[in-house]
Residue, then its C-alpha position, 0 to 999 in steps of 0.5 A: x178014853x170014851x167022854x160020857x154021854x151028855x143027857x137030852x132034855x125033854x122035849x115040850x109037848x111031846x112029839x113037837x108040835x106043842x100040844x100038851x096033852x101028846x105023849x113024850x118020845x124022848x126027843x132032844x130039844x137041843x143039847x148045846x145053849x138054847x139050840x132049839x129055841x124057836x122050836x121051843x118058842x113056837x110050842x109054848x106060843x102054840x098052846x098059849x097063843x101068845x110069846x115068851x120071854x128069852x128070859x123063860x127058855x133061859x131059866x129052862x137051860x139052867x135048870x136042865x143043866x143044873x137037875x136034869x132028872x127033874x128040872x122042874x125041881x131045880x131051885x127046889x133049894x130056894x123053895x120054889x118049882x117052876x110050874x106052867x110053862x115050864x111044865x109043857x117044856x118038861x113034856x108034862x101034860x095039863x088035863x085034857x080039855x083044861x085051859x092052860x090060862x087057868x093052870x097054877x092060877x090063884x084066885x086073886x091073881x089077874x088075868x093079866x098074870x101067868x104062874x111060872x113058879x111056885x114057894x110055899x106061901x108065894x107064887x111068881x109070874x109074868x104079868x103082861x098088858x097086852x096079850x099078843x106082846x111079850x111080858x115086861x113085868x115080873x110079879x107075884x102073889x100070895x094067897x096067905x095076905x091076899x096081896x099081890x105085887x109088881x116087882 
């Protein structure tokens, strides 16, 4: 009896060199683990010049495993929706010429804080000291209260 086909995950930025706004070819990132992950690493620091977290490309993987379809909207029963990065590993594209800094970014976030997720009145990120250096802090901001916190 014949095992049904595993299905790929999209591949970020297209045809693999991490540049947002290329086509998608439907190439496989890697099926098993995080197999792929320096490729996945070396796209996202590619187009944002700077590193990310295990923890992101492992968030990624379950939310492959868990809506392979649309990842993107895999903890959409929580009320949230991976957004930024996540986006670039789902072969979407930002706009042509627009700033992936400023992507998903709110008006009263700091500079320092990256979007990663997306609620209906919250927004999740990192939120890193230095530019060059993984984030160490995982915060969130909300544009109902104007506050913004570190947890």
């Amino acid at each position: 009896m014949a095992q049904p086909q595993k299905k790929r995950k999209p591949e970020p930025g297209g045809s693999g060199s991490g540049h947002p706004n290329e086509e998608s070819d439907g190439a496989s990132a890697g099926e098993e683990g995080l197999e792929g992950l320096p490729e996945l690493q070396a796209a996202l620091s590619g187009v944002y010049g700077m590193p990310f977290p295990l923890d992101l490309f492992v968030a990624w993987e379950v939310a492959c495993e868990l809506c392979m379809e649309k990842p993107l909207d895999a903890f959409s029963d929580l009320g949230v929706q991976l957004v930024g990065p996540f986006e670039l590993l789902a072969a979407r594209s930002f706009k042509r010429g627009s700033n992936p800094h400023l992507h998903w970014r709110y008006f009263f976030d700091p500079p320092e804080f990256m979007t990663v997720m997306v609620g209906k009145t919250r927004h999740y990120g990192y939120f890193r000291d230095e530019p060059l250096a993984a984030p160490q802090l995982v915060a969130s901001g909300t544009a109902v209260h104007f506050e913004f916190t570190v947890e």
